[in-house]
C-alpha beads as a LAMMPS data file, in Angstrom:
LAMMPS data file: protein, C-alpha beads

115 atoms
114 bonds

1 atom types
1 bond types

-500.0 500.0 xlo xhi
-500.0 500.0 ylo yhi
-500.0 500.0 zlo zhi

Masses

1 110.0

Atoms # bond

1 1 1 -58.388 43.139 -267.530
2 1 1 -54.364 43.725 -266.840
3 1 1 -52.622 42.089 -263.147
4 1 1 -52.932 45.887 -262.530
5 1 1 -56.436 46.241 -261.994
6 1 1 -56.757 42.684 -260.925
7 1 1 -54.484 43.151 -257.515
8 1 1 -56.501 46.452 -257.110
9 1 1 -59.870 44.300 -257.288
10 1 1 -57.930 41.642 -254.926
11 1 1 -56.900 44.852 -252.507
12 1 1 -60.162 46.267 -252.501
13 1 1 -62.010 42.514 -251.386
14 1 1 -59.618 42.951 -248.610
15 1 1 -60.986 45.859 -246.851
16 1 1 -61.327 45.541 -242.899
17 1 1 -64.658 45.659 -243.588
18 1 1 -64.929 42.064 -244.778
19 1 1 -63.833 41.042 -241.530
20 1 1 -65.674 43.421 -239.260
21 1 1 -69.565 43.399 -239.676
22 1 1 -71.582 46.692 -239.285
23 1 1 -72.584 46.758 -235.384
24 1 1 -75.886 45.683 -234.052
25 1 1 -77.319 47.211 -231.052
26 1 1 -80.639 45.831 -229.438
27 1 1 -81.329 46.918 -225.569
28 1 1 -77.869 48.432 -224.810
29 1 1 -75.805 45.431 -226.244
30 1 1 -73.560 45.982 -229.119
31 1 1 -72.735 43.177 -230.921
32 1 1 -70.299 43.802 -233.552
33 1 1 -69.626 40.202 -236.445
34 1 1 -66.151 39.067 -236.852
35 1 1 -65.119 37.055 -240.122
36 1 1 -61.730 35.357 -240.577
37 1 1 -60.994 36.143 -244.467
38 1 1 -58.376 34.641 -246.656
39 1 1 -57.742 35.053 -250.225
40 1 1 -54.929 35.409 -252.690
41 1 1 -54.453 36.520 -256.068
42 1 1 -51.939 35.819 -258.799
43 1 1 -50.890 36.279 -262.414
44 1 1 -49.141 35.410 -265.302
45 1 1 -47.748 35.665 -268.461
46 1 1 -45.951 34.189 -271.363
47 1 1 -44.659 33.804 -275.316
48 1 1 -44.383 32.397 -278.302
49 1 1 -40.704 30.462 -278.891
50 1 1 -41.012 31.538 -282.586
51 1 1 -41.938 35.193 -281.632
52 1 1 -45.351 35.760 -283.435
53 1 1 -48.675 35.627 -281.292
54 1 1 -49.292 32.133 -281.888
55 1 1 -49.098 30.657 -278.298
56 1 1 -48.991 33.596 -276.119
57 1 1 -50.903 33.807 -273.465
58 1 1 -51.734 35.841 -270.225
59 1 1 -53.573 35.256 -266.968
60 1 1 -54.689 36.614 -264.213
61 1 1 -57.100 35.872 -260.902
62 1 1 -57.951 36.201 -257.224
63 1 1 -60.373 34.327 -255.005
64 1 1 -61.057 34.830 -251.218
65 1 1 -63.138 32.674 -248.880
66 1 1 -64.657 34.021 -245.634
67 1 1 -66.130 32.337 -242.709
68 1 1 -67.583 33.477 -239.418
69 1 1 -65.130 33.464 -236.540
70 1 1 -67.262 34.983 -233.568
71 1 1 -68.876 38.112 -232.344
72 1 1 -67.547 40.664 -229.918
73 1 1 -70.384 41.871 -227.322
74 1 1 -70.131 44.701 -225.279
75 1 1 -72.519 45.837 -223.173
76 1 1 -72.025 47.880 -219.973
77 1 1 -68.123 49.042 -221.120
78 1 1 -67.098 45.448 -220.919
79 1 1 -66.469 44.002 -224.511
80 1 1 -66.591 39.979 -224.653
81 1 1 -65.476 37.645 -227.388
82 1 1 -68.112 34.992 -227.933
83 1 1 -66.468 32.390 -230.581
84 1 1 -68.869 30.815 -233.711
85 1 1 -69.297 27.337 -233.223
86 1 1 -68.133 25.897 -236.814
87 1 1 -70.661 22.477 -236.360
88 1 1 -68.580 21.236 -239.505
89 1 1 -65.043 21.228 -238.113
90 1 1 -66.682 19.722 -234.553
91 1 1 -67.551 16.476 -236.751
92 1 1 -64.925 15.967 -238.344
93 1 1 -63.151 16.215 -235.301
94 1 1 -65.051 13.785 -233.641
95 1 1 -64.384 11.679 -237.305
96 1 1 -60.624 11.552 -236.254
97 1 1 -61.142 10.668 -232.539
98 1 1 -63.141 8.090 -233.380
99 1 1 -61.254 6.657 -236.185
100 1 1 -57.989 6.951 -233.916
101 1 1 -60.072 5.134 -230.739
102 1 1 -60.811 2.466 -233.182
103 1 1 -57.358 2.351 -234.479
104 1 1 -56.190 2.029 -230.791
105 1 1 -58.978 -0.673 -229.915
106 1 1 -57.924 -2.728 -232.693
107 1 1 -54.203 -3.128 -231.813
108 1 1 -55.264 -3.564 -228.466
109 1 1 -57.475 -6.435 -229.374
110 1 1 -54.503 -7.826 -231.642
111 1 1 -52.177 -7.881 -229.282
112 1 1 -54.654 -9.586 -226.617
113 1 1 -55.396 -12.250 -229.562
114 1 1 -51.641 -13.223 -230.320
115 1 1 -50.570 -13.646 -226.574

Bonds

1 1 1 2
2 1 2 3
3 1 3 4
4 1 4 5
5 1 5 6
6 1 6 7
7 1 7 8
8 1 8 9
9 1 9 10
10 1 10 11
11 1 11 12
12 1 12 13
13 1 13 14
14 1 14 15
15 1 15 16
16 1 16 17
17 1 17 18
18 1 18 19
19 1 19 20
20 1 20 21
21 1 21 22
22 1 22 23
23 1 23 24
24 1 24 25
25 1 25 26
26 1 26 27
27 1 27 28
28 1 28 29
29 1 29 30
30 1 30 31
31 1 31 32
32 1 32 33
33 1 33 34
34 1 34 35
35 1 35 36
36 1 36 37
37 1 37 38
38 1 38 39
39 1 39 40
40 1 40 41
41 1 41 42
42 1 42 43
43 1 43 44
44 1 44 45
45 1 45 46
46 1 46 47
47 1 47 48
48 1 48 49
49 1 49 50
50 1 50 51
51 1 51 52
52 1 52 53
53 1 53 54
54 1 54 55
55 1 55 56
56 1 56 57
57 1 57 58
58 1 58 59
59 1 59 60
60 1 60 61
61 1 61 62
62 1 62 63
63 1 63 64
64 1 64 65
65 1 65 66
66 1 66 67
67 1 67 68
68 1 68 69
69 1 69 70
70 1 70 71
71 1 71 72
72 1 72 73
73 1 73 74
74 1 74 75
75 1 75 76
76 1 76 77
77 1 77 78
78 1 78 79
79 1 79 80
80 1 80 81
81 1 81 82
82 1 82 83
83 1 83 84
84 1 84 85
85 1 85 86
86 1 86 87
87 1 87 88
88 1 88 89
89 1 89 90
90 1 90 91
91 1 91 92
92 1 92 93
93 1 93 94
94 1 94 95
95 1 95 96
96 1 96 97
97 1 97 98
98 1 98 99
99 1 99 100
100 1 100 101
101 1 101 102
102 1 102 103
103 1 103 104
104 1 104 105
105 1 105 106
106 1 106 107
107 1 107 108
108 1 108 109
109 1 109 110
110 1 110 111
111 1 111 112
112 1 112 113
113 1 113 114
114 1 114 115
């Protein structure tokens, strides 16, 4: 496989409709899935300092990661966004608040301690 067909592979992954779902209707609501999608692709190449094919070498790859972003809804004309809740990024982001309350409790109590 050449970095030719590889960045066609990549190009092709990158269609719009990895990052629009088919739409769903139930009951007059349309709910159409939105993905944010992210990827990247890359090659190489190289030679031999004495100019035979001992060492040469050639590479190429692409990788893309998806993950649900929301849903648009429309029912009645009106089209709403309605955001995924990512339940991983919500606790690590309680993590660093509490981590940085503690941080902020501590010199608190230090300062308290030494006056």
């Amino acid at each position: 496989m050449d970095v030719q067909e590889i960045l066609a592979r990549a190009t092709e992954a990158a269609r719009v409709e990895r990052v629009f779902g088919e739409p769903i209707e139930r009951d007059g609501v349309v709910v159409v899935p939105v993905a944010v999608v992210r990827g990247g692709a890359g090659g190489g190449s190289g030679s031999s300092p004495r100019g035979d094919d001992a060492g040469e070498g050639r590479g190429a790859g692409y990788g893309f990661v998806a993950r649900p972003a929301g849903v648009y809804v429309i029912k009645g004309g009106d089209a709403h966004w309605r955001p995924a809740l990512d339940i991983g990024r919500v606790i690590l982001g309680g993590q660093a608040v509490a981590v940085a309350a503690l941080l902020v409790l501590r010199s608190l109590f230090r300062r308290r301690s030494s006056s």
